[in-house]
C-alpha positions as CSV (number, residue, x, y, z in Angstrom):
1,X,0.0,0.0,0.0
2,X,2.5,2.5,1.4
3,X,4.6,1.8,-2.1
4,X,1.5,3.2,-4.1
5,X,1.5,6.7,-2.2
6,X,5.2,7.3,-2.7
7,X,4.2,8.3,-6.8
8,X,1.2,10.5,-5.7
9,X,3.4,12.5,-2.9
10,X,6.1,12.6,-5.5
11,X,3.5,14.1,-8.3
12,X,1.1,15.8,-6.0
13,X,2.1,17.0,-2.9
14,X,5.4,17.8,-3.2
15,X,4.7,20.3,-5.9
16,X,1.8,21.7,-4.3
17,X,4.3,22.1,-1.5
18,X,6.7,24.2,-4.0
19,X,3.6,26.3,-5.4
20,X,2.8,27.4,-1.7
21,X,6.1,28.1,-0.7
22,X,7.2,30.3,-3.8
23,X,3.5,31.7,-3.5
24,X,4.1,32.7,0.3
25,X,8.0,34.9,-1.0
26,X,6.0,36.5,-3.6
27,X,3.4,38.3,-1.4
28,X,6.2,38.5,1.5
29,X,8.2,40.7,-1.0
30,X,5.6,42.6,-2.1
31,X,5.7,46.5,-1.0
32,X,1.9,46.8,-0.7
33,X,-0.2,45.1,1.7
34,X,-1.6,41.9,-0.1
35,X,-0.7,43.5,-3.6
36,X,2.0,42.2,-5.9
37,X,3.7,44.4,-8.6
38,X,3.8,42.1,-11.8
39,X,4.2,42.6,-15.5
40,X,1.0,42.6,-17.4
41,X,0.7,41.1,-20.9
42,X,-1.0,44.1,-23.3
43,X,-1.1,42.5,-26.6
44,X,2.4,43.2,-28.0
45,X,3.9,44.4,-25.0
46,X,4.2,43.9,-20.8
47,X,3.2,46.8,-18.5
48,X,4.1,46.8,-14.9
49,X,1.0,46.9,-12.6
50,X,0.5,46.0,-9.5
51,X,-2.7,44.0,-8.2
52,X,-4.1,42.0,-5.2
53,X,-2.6,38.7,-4.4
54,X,-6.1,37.1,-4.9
55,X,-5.9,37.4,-8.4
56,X,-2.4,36.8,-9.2
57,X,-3.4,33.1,-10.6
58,X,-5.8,34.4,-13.1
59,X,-3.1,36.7,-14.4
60,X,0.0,34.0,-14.5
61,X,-2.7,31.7,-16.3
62,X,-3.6,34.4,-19.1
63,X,0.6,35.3,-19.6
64,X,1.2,37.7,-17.0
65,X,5.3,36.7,-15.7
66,X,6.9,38.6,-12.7
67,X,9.4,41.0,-13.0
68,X,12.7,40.0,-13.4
69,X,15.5,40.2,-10.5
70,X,16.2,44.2,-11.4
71,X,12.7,44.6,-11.8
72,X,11.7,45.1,-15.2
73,X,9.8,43.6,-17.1
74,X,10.6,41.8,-20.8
């Protein structure tokens, strides 16, 4: 039994373990309360804008990317 839960830790959990811990540093470096400065896909272009943390997953699944170490974006 115990041999069939190592694949679904290894494919599951641990990732979701990875997602909430990179999740937690992005809105721990963010300089707004609960707001997160990202770089927002406009057609041909990214502009920088910063929104809540709530909706940060509806803007990474769409193209949105973070800013890069310097801050800019691409």
């Amino acid at each position: 039994m115990l041999k069939h839960l190592r694949p679904i830790v290894t494919l599951i959990v641990l990732p979701a373990l990875i997602l909430g811990v990179f999740a937690v540093s992005m809105v721990a470096g963010a300089g707004h309360a609960g707001k997160t400065t990202i770089c927002h896909r406009a057609n041909t272009k990214f502009v920088q804008i910063t929104v809540s943390n709530n909706s940060l997953p509806a803007h990474f699944r769409h193209g949105d990317v973070t800013p890069d170490q310097y801050g800019n974006c691409p």
